[in-house]
C-alpha positions in Angstrom: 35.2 119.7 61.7 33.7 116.4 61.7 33.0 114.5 64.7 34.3 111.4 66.0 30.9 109.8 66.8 31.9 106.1 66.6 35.4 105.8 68.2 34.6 104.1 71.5 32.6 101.7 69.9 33.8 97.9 69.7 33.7 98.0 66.0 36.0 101.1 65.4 38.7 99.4 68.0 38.1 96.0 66.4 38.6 97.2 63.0 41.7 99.2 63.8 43.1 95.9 65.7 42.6 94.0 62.8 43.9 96.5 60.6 47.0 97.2 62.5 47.7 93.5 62.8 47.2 93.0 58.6 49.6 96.0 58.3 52.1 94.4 60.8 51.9 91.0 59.6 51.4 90.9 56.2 52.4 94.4 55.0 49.0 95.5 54.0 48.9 99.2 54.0 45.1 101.0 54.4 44.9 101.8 50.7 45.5 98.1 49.9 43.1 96.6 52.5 40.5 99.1 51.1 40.9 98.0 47.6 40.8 94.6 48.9 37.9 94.5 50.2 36.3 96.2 47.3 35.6 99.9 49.2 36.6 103.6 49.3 39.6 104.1 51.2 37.8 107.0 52.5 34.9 105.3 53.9 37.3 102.2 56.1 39.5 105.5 57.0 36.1 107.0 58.6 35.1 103.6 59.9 38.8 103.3 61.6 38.7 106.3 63.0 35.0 106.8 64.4 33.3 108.9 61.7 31.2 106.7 60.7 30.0 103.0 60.4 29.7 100.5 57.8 26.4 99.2 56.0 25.5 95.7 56.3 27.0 94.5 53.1 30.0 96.8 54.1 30.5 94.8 57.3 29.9 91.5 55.9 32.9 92.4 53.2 34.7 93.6 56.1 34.1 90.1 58.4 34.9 88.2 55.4 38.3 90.0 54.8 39.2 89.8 58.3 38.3 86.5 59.0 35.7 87.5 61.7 32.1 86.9 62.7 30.1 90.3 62.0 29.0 89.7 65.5 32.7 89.6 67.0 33.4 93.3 64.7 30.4 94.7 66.6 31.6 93.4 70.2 28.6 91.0 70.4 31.0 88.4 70.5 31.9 86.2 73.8 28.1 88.2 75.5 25.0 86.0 75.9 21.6 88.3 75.6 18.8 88.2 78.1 15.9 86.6 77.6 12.6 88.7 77.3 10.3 88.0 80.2 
């Protein structure tokens, strides 16, 4: 049984908000959004659901599609880093 590794992450509940929202708005179903973007339906099923997560060029496809920064999909978004010392 495979693990869900990933599901508390931002991403995973960023991506299933978006998701949700394109299926709610604009009658997008998984397998559409997925051949939409140009990926296995398999692979955004395990990033919606925690399995796994998406290469670079996978999240850029994904940011594009959604109409988000890579940075908000990752929960980087709205947070100012430290700086070193």
């Amino acid at each position: 049984m495979m693990e869900y590794k990933y599901k508390d992450t931002p991403f995973c509940q960023r991506l299933k908000e978006l998701m949700f929202s394109a299926n709610e708005v604009q009658g997008l179903s998984d397998w559409r959004m997925a051949a939409d973007i140009g990926i296995p339906h398999t692979n955004l099923s395990a990033y919606k659901l925690g399995y796994a997560l998406p290469s670079v060029r996978r999240l850029l496809l994904l940011a594009d599609y959604f109409g988000v920064s890579t940075d908000y999909l990752l929960g980087r978004e709205g947070y100012e880093l430290e700086e070193k010392k």
